[in-house]
C-alpha angles and dihedrals in degrees: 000000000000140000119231141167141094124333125272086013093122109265093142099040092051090049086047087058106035091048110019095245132115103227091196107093104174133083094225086049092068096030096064094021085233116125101221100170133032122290137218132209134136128187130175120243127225091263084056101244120134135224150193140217134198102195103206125191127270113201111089086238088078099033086126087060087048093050107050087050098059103048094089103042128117097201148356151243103216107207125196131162114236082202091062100011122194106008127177094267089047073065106045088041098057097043087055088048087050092046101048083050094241095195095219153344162184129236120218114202095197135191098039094144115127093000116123116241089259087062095049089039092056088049102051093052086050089057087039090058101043088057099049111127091008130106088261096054112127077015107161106266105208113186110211130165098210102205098047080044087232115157085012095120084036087048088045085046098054088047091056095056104045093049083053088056103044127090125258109261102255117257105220098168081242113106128196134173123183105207111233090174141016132180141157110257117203121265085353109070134215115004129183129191125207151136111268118223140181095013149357137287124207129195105274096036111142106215128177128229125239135235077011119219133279094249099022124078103161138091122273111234111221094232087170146001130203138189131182090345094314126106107220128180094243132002127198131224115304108044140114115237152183118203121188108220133220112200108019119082117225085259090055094064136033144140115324105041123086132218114233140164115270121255090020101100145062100213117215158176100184118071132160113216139179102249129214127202119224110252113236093022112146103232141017124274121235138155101284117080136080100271131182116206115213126204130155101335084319109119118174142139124282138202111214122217115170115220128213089047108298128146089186155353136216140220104313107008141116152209145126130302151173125236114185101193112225126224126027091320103147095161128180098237134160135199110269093039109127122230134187125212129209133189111224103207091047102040091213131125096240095177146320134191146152131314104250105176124006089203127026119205103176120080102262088257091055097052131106099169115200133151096251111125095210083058092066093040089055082043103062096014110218111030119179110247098247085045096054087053100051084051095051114013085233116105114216118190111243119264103191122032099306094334143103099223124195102224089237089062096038081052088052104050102042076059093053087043089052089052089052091056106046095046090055087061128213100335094054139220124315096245086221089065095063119084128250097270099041084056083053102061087039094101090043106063108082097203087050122084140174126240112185097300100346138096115207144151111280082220096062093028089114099041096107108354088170085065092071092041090047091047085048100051083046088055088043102050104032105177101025095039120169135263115261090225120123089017114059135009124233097261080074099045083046089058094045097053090048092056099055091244093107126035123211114208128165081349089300120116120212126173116269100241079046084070098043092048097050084052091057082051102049087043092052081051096052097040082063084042124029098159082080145275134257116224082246088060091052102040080052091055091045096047087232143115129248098262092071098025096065101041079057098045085050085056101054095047092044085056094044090258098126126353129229117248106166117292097351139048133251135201109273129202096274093047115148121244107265119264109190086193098059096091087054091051121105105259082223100133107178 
C-alpha cells in the first residue's frame, strides 16, 4: 500500500513508527525533514500478515515521484493532519488515488496529540465531507499521534482487518514488474525494487526489459529475489520485491520500464482509453495541451485525441480517447491498467481512466473502444490465438485452424474459398494455390473435399474423374507424359489447357511444372555451357527422346526461354536463374 496526503501531514513519521523503518533514504531528505523520492518499508501485523509501503512524497514539487510510486498499489494509507485539516494536495492526492482505481483504504487522522475531542471531532467531519463519493468514502478513520505512539495498535489493527478483507491480487501467469528504483549492489550487481503484478517470477527467469534500453537488447537473468529482507527461491503477485539481475547494468534500467516475460506483450505506443475528467477542473480538456501520461512508475508525453466525435469534455465527464505516447515509449501495457494524465503547463492532474484497447486498429472516427474481447476479434477479423491474448490478457481456444475467427469474416472467407473453387471448375483448386487462411477453413466446410492435391465440390467430384488420373501420370512422367486417349475428351483437356494446369506444345500435352522444370534444366546446361546447346544435349538432360525434347525446345523459344541460333540453343531474356542442382533433383512434379 501507499501512503498519500498533504505535505508535512505526517506519511513518513507514521511508517517510521508503525515499521521500524525510516522511509526517508536521502540525506537531503532528513536534512530538510521533506520526503523528496519515494520510501520502503514493510512490518507484520498481529494477525501475521505482513505488509508493505511505498511512502511517496507530498509537496506538489514531487508530485512525478509520487506518482510513479502509487501505480502498482492495491490500497492506501490516507494521511491528513487534525492540526491543518483538508489542504490542496489532500485534493490532488485523492483524485490520483480515484482515477488509478486504488481498491481500498484507510484513512490516518495524524497529530492529535494535545488537541481537545472537538478538535478531532471537526476534523473528522471535514474528512468525512472531502470523501464523500469517492472509494474511500465510510473509510475507517483511525487518530494517531505518531511520536507519543498514540492510535498505532488501533492503526495495526485496522490494517489487519482491511487486508482480511481484500481480494487476493489475481495470478494471471503474466508477470509484470514496473521498476521504481535500480542500484549496483555490491558483489551482487544490478538490483531493482518494485511491486509484482499479474503473476509470479522464480530465480533463473529470464525477463525482458521495456521499453528496453537504448544500448541493451538482451534478457535480464533473475540471479536473486528478495522480499521483506529474505531472499526466497520464487515470489507471487503483490508483493513488493527486489531482483538481482544478470545481464543488464544499473544504466540500462531505471524507473519507468518494466520487466516482463518475453512473448507476453504487445508493446505499444498507441492505446485507446476511456478517459475521465477531473471533477472541479477549471476548464475543459481538449486536444490541445502538453500533456504526460502515467502509468506504473512510467511516466512520458501524449498526445490526446477524443473519440465518438468530441472536440472536448468538460469537469467530470468521460469518454473515450486516443493517446498516441511520444518518444520511444513502447510500453507493455494491457486493457484495464489505469493511467493518469497531467497537463505540464498547467501542473495540474486534468484526468485519468482505464486502457481499453493496446492496438487500435479502427480510424479514430471509426472507433468505439471497449474491453470486450469479441470486439477486437470483429475488429481485426481473424487473430491468432497467442495474439489475441497479448491484446487482451483473456485466452480464447482457436476456432479455425490457430485462429480466433469473427463469424463475419469466417462467413467471408469461406465465400471467397467457394469462388476459388468454382472458378477452378470441376477439377478443383490446387490447395497450394489458396491462401493460409482459406487451407485453414478447408476442413471446416462440409460440401468441399480434398482429392490428393485438389479442393473441389463433393457434388462434381465425379464429374471427370480421368481428368485427376490423367493430371497425376503427367506429373509422374514429365518428359514422356501420356496421351489423354481413353481418359478424358477433349472438352477436359480443353479445360486444362485453358487453366494453365496442361500445356499443349507441338500437339503434345506435358504437365505445366514439366515445363518449368525442364526450364530450370536447360538453365543448369547452359550455365556449364553458355556458348550454346544442341537438342541432343537437352533431350540427354531431360532423359527423353526427341519426340518430346523438341516440342518442348520450340516452347520455350517460342516463350523467350531459350533463343535459336542455328543448330543449338542459347539463353533467352526470360531465362531462369541457373541452378547447377537441377539435373540432381527428383523429376517428380506433382
Amino acid at each position: 500500500m501507499a501512503t498519500a496526503g498533504h505535505v508535512d501531514h505526517g506519511k513518513s513519521t507514521l511508517v517510521r513508527a508503525l515499521t521500524g523503518t525510516d522511509p526517508d533514504r536521502w540525506a537531503e531528505e532528513k536534512a530538510r525533514g521533506l520526503t523528496i523520492d519515494l520510501g520502503f518499508a514493510w512490518t507484520r501485523l498481529p494477525s501475521g500478515a505482513e505488509v508493505s509501503f511505498v511512502d511517496v512524497p507530498g509537496h506538489i514539487r514531487f508530485l512525478p515521484n509520487m506518482l510513479a510510486g502509487v501505480g502498482g498499489v492495491a490500497a492506501c494509507v490516507f494521511v491528513v493532519a487534525a492540526t491543518e485539516g483538508w489542504m490542496p494536495q489532500s485534493e490532488e492526492h485523492l483524485r490520483i488515488l480515484d482515477l488509478l482505481g486504488t481498491g481500498t483504504g484507510i484513512v490516518a487522522l495524524t497529530k492529535v496529540g494535545g488537541l481537545d475531542d472537538d478538535s478531532v471531532e471537526l476534523a473528522r467531519l471535514e474528512i468525512a465531507e472531502a470523501l464523500a463519493g469517492t472509494f474511500l468514502q465510510g473509510a475507517p478513520v483511525v487518530a494517531v499521534d505518531a511520536p507519543s505512539g498514540v492510535g498505532l495498535d488501533e492503526m495495526r489493527a485496522a490494517l489487519d482487518v482491511m487486508i482480511a478483507s481484500t481480494d487476493a491480487p489475481a495470478d494471471l501467469d503474466r508477470p509484470r514488474l514496473w521498476v521504481d528504483r535500480s542500484f549496483a549492489a555490491s558483489g551482487a550487481g544490478t538490483v531493482v525494487t518494485g511491486t509484482l503484478t499479474g503473476g509470479a517470477v522464480a530465480v533463473g527467469d529470464q525477463l525482458e526489459l521495456a521499453p528496453a534500453a537504448a544500448d541493451f537488447r538482451g534478457s535480464a537473468r533473475v540471479r536473486a529475489i528478495q522480499a521483506h529482507g529474505a531472499e526466497v527461491g520464487s515470489a507471487g503477485p503483490g508483493r513488493r520485491l527486489a531482483l538481482n539481475l544478470a545481464g543488464p547494468s544499473r544504466h540500462d534500467i531505471g524507473r519507468g520500464q518494466a520487466l516482463v516475460r518475453p512473448g507476453q506483450w504487445v508493446l505499444t505506443s498507441l492505446i485507446d482509453v476511456d478517459l475521465h475528467v477531473v471533477p472541479g477542473l477549471d476548464h475543459e480538456l481538449t486536444r490541445r495541451g502538453s500533456f504526460l501520461f502515467h502509468v506504473g512508475s512510467h511516466a512520458c508525453g501524449a498526445d490526446v485525441q477524443l473519440l465518438g466525435g468530441r472536440a472536448r469534455m468538460g469537469p467530470g465527464e468521460s469518454g473515450p480517447a486516443r493517446l498516441r505516447l511520444e518518444g520511444n515509449a513502447r510500453l507493455p501495457l494491457m486493457p484495464g491498467d489505469r493511467f493518469v494524465l497531467r497537463e505540464s503547463g498547467r501542473e495540474e492532474t486534468v484526468g485519468g481512466g482505464e486502457v481499453l484497447d493496446v492496438a487500435p486498429v479502427l480510424r479514430p472516427g471509426r472507433a468505439s473502444p471497449d474491453r470486450s474481447v469479441d470486439r477486437v476479434v470483429a475488429e481485426r477479423g481473424w487473430v491468432r490465438a497467442d495474439l489475441l491474448a497479448r491484446l487482451t490478457g483473456v485466452r480464447r481456444e482457436p476456432n479455425v485452424g490457430a485462429w480466433v475467427v469473427s463469424p463475419a469474416a469466417q462467413a467471408a472467407t469461406e465465400g471467397s474459398l467457394r469462388v476459388a473453387v468454382d472458378s477452378a471448375g470441376s477439377l478443383g483448386v490446387q490447395i497450394s494455390a489458396l491462401d493460409e487462411r482459406q487451407r485453414a477453413l478447408v476442413p471446416l466446410v462440409a460440401d468441399l473435399e480434398v482429392s490428393g492435391d485438389r479442393l473441389r465440390r463433393k457434388d462434381t467430384a465425379q464429374e471427370h474423374p480421368g481428368a485427376v488420373e490423367w493430371l497425376a501420370a503427367l506429373a509422374a512422367e514429365p518428359f514422356a507424359p501420356p496421351s489423354p486417349d481413353g481418359l478424358v475428351g477433349r472438352d477436359v483437356v480443353r479445360d486444362l489447357v485453358r487453366r494453365s494446369l496442361v500445356v499443349e506444345a507441338g500437339g503434345l500435352f506435358f504437365h505445366a511444372s514439366a515445363v518449368e522444370l525442364a526450364a530450370a534444366k536447360v538453365a543448369a546446361l547452359l550455365a556449364r555451357k553458355p556458348q550454346g546447346v544442341t537438342v541432343a544435349e537437352v533431350r540427354e538432360e531431360l532423359g527423353t527422346s526427341r519426340k518430346w525434347a523438341m516440342p518442348l525446345l520450340s516452347h520455350l523459344d517460342a516463350h523467350g526461354v531459350t533463343r535459336r541460333r542455328g543448330d543449338l540453343r542459347v539463353a533467352g531474356p526470360r531465362l531462369p536463374a541457373a541452378d547447377r542442382e537441377a539435373g540432381a533433383r527428383s523429376e517428380d512434379a506433382g
